[in-house]
N, C-alpha and C positions, 0 to 999 in steps of 0.2 A: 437507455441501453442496459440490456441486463450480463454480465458478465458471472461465470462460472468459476473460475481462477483469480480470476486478478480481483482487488482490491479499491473500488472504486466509492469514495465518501463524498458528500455533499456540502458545505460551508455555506451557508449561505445561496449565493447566487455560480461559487467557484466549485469546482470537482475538482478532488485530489484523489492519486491515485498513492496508496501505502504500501509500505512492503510488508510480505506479508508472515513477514519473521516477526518483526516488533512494532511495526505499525508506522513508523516514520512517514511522512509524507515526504515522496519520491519524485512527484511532477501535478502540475493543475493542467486541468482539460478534461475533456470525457472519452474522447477518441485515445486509446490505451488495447495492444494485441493483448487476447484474452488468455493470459497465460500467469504463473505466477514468477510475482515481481521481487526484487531483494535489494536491498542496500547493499554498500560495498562493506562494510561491515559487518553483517549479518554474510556476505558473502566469502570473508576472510575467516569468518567464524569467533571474529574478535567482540563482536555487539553482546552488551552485557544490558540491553534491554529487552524487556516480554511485551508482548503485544496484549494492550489494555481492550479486553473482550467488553464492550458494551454490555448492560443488562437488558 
């Protein structure tokens, strides 16, 4: 499934779904509304992590 917004990675055989503030993995599965996702942290504006862009 191809998603627009949200943040959908692969592991292996598992799909994680990251937010898409700093990358954290949020939830596993593929089935995810295509919107953009956030931690509650990155939601309080308290996350002092960046989201590690792949090369």
């Amino acid at each position: 499934m191809e998603y627009e917004h949200a943040i959908v990675k692969m592991n292996g055989d598992v799909a994680n779904l990251l937010c898409n503030g700093c990358g954290l993995v949020i939830a596993e599965g593929k089935e995810h509304e295509d919107r953009e996702h956030y931690c509650t942290l990155c939601m309080s504006g308290n996350c002092k992590a960046k989201f590690k862009k792949e090369p």
